[in-house]
C-alpha positions as CSV (number, residue, x, y, z in Angstrom):
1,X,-54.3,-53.4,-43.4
2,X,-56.0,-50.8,-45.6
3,X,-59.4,-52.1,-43.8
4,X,-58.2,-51.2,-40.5
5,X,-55.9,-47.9,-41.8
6,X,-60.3,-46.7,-42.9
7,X,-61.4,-47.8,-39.7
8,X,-61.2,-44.2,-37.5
9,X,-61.8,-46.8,-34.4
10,X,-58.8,-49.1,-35.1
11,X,-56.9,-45.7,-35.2
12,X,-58.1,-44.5,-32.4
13,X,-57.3,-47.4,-30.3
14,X,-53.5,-48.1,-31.7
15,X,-52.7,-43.9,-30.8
16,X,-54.5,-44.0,-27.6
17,X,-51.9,-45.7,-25.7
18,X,-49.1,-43.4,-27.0
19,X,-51.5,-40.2,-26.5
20,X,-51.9,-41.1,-23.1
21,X,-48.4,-41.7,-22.3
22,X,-47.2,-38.0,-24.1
23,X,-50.1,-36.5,-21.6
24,X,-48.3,-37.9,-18.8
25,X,-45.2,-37.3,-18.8
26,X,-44.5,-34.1,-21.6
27,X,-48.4,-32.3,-21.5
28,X,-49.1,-32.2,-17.5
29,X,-45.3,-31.8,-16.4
30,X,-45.8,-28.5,-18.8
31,X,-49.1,-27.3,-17.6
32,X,-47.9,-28.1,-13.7
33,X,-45.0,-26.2,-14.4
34,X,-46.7,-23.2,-15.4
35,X,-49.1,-23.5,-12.6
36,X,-46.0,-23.6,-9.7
37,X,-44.1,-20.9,-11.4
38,X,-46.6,-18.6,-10.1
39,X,-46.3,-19.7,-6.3
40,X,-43.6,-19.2,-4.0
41,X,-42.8,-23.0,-2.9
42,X,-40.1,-24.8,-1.1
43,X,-42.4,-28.5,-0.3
44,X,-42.3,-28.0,3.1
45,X,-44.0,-24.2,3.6
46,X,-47.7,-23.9,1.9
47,X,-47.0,-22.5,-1.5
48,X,-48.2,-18.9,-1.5
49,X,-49.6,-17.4,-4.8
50,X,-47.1,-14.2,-6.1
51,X,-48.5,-13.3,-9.6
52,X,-45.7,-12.8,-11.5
53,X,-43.2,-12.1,-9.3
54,X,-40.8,-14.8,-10.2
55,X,-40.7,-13.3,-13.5
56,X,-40.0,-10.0,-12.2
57,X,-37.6,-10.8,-10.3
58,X,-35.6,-13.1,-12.9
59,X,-35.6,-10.1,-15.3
60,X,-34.7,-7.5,-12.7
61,X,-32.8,-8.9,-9.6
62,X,-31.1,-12.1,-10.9
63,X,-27.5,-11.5,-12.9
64,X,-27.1,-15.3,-12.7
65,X,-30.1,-15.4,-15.5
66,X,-28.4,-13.5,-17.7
67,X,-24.9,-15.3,-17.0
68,X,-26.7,-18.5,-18.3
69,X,-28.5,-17.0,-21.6
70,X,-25.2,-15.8,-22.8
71,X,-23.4,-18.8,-22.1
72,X,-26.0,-20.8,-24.5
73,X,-25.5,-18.5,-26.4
74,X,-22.2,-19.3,-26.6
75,X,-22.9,-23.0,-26.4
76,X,-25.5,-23.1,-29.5
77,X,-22.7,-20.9,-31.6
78,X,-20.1,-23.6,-30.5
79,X,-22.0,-26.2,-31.3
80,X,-23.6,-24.8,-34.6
81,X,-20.1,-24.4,-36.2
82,X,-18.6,-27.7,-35.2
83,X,-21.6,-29.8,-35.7
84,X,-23.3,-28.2,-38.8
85,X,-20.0,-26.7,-40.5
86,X,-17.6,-29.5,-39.4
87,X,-20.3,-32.5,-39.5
88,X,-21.2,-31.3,-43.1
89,X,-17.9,-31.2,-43.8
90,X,-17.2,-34.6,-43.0
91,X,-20.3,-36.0,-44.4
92,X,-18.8,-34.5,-47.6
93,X,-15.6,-36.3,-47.8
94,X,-16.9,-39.7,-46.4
95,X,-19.5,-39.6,-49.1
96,X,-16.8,-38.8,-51.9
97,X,-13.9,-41.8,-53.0
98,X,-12.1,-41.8,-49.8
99,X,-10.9,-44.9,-48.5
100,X,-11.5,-46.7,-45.4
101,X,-15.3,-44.8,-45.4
102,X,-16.8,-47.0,-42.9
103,X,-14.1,-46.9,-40.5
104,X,-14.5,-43.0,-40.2
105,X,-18.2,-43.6,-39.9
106,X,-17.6,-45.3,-36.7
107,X,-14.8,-43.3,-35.5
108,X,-16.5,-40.5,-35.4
109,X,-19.8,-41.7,-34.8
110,X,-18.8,-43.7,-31.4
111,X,-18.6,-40.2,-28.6
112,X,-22.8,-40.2,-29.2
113,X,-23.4,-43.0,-28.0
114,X,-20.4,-42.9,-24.7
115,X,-22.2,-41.8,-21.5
116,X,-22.1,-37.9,-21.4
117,X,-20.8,-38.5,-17.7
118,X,-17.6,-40.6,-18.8
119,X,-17.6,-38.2,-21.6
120,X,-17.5,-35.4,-18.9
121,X,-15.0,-37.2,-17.0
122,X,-12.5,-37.8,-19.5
123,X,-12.2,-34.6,-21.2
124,X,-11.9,-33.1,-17.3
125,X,-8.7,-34.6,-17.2
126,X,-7.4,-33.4,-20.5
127,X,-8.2,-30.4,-19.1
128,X,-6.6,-30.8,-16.3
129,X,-3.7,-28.3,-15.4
130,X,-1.5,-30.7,-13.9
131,X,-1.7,-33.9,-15.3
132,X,-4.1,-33.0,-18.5
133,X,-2.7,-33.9,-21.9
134,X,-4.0,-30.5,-23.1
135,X,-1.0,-28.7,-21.5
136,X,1.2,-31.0,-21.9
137,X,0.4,-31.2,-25.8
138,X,0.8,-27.6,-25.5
139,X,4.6,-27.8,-23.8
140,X,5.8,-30.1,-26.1
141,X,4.8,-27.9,-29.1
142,X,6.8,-25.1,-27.2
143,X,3.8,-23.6,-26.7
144,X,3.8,-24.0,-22.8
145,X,2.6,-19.7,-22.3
146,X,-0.7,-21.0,-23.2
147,X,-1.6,-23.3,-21.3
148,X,-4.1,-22.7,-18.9
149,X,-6.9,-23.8,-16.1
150,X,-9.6,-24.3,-18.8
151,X,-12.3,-25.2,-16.4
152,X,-11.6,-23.2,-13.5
153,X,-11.2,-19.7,-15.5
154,X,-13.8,-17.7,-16.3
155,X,-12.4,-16.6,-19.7
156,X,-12.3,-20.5,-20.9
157,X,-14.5,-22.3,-19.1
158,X,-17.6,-22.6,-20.9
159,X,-16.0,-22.4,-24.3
160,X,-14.5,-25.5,-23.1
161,X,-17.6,-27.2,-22.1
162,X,-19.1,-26.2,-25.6
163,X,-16.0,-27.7,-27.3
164,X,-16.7,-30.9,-26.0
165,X,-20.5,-30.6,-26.3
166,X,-19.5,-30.2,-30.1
167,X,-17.0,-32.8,-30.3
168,X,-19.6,-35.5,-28.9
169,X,-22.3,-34.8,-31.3
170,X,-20.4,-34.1,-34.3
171,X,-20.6,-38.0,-35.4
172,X,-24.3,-38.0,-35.0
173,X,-24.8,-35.2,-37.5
174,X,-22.5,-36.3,-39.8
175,X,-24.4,-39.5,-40.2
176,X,-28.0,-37.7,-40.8
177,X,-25.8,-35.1,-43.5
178,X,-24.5,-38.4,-45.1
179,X,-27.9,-40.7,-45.5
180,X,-28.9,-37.5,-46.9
181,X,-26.2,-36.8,-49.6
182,X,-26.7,-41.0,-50.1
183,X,-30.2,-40.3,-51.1
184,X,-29.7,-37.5,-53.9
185,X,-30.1,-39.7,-56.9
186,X,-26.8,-40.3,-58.4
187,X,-28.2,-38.5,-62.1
188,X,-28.4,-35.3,-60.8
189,X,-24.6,-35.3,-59.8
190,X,-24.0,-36.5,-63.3
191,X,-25.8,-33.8,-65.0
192,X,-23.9,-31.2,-62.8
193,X,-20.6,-32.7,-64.0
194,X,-22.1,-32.9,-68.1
195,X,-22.7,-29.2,-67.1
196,X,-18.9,-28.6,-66.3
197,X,-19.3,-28.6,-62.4
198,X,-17.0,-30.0,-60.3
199,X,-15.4,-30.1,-57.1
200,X,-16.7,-27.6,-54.5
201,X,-19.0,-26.0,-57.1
202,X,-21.1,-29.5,-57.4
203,X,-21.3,-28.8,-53.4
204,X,-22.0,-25.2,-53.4
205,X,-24.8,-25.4,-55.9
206,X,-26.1,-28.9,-55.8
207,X,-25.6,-30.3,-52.7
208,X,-26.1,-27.7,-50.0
209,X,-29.6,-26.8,-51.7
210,X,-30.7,-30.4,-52.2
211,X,-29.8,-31.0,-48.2
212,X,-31.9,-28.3,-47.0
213,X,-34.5,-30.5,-45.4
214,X,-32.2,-32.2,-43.5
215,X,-30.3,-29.2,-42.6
216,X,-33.2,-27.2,-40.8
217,X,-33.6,-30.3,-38.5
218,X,-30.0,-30.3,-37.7
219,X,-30.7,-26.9,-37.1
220,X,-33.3,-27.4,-34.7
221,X,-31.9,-30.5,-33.2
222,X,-29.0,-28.5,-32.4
223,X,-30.4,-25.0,-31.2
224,X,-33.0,-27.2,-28.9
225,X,-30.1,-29.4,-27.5
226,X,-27.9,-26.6,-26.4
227,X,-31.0,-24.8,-25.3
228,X,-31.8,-27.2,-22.9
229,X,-28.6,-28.8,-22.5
230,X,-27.3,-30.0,-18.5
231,X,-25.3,-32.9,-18.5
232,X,-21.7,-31.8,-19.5
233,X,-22.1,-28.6,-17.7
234,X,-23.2,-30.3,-14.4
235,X,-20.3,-32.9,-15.1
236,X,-17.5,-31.1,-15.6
237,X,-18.1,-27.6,-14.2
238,X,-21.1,-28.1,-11.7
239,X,-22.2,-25.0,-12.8
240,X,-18.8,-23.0,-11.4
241,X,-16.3,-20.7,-11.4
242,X,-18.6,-18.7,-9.9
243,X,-21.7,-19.6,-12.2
244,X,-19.8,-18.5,-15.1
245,X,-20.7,-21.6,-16.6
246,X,-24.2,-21.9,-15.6
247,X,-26.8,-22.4,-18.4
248,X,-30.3,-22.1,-17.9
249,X,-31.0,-26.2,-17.3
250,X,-28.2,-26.2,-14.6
251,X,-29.2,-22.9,-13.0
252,X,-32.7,-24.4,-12.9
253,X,-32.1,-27.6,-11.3
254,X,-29.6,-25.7,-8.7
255,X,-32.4,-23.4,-7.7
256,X,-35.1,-26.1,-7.7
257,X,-33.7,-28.9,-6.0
258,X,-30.6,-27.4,-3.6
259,X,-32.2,-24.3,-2.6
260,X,-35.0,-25.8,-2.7
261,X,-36.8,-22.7,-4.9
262,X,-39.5,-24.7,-7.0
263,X,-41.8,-21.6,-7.8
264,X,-38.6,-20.2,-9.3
265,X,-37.3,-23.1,-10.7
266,X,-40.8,-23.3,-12.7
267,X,-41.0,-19.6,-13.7
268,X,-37.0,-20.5,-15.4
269,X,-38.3,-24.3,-16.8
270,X,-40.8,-22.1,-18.5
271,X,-38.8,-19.8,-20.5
272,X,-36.3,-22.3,-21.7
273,X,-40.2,-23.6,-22.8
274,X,-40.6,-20.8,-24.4
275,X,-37.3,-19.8,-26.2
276,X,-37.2,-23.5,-27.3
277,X,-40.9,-22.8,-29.1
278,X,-39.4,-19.4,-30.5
279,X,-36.1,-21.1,-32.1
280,X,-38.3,-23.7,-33.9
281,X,-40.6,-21.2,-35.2
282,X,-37.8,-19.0,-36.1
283,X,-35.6,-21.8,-37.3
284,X,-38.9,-23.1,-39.6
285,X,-39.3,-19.5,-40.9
286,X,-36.2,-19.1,-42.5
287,X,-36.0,-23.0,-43.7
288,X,-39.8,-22.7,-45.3
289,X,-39.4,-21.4,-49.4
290,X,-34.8,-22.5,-49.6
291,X,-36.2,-26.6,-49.9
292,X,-35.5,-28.0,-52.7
293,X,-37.8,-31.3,-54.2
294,X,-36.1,-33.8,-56.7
């Protein structure tokens, strides 16, 4: 094995494969993308070169743009506090003496790996105005005043959608926040309590710093996946009231393949590129001197 690690040729030929693939389906899609979002296309006309009129235009004559960078906006901040604050929470406790630790694992672990579409489905009918168990819950506590169309209004539709987004992937950070607290050596805890730490203090000023690592690719797992994020919206929401729960994925896909706009759909594919490259760099930057090594 160490023969063949030396062997540059042997490397070559075991990365090749997986090179090759990448180029195929993530590197040319990219470049292509780039390419069409200067054209004016719809398949069946010739395309016809406009410069960067797409662009233009999505800056200047398209609200619907805007509509869906503010609502993942709202979606990453959703997500952000329920995954990282809540997940971390959880992580927390589960790793402390709590009973029945493996059973919580799952219980909150099992929404990541349900289909986002029977995901989508079934929190459609809590919401539900009629029959959804979110207004009934809401009548029984006597508090019947607010219950509500949660999809259908503006106001609460795509803070719903981003509850749900949370809820789902909640589990899955929990687990990464808990093999890393499992992998602080146990002496270090120790020392903090000889010290005269305990509680929330131990967390404040050993954990949370000694987590770091893990926590800027939370970050960045999060900020990308709300970023680019379709399913739930297209789900539950299509998209609607109005496109007041439009993000940029959805809008993308409605402009490319129903209206049939695939010059446009590539100019908005590649600033969701873009702002995905921006919030790693960004997220990297502030993440680069706060690690901790033990």
């Amino acid at each position: 094995m160490e023969r063949m690690l030396r062997n540059k040729s042997a490397i070559i030929v075991f990365l090749l494969p997986a090179l090759l693939l990448y180029t195929a389906i993530v590197f040319i899609p990219i470049v292509a993308s780039i390419y069409f979002s200067f054209f004016k296309w719809d398949v069946i006309s010739p395309m016809k070169f406009i410069g960067l009129d797409n662009y233009t235009r999505m800056f200047t004559r398209d609200s619907v743009f805007f509509t869906s960078i503010k609502n993942m906006m709202i979606l990453l901040f959703v997500s952000l506090v329920i995954q990282q604050g809540l997940g971390f929470l959880l992580a927390i406790l589960i790793t402390g003496s709590i009973k029945g630790k493996e059973w919580f694992k799952n219980i909150f672990f099992f929404p990541a790996v349900i289909s986002s579409v029977a995901v989508g489905m079934m929190w459609s009918f809590i919401y539900n105005p009629e029959i959804g168990m979110l207004n009934k819950l809401l009548e029984v506590l006597g508090m019947s005043s607010l219950a509500n169309d949660w999809l259908s209004q503006p106001d609460t539709a795509m803070w719903a959608v981003s509850f749900v987004v949370g809820w789902q992937y909640l589990g899955y950070t929990m687990i990464l926040y808990i093999a890393a607290i499992q992998n602080i050596p146990a002496h270090i805890f120790e020392s903090a309590r000889i010290d005269g730490a305990v509680g929330w203090k131990v967390v404040w000023h050993m954990t949370i710093p000694l987590v770091q690592p893990i926590m800027k690719v939370t970050t960045i797992l999060i900020t990308i996946g709300s970023l680019k994020f379709f399913d739930l919206v297209f789900v539950m929401t299509g998209g609607g009231p109005a496109n007041q729960t439009q993000v940029l994925a959805s809008y993308l896909y409605g402009r490319s393949f129903r209206q049939f706009e695939y010059g446009y759909g590539d100019a908005l594919s590649v600033i969701l590129l873009l702002m995905c490259l921006a919030a790693t760099v960004l997220i990297n930057m502030i993440f680069r001197k706060s690690s901790i090594e033990y």
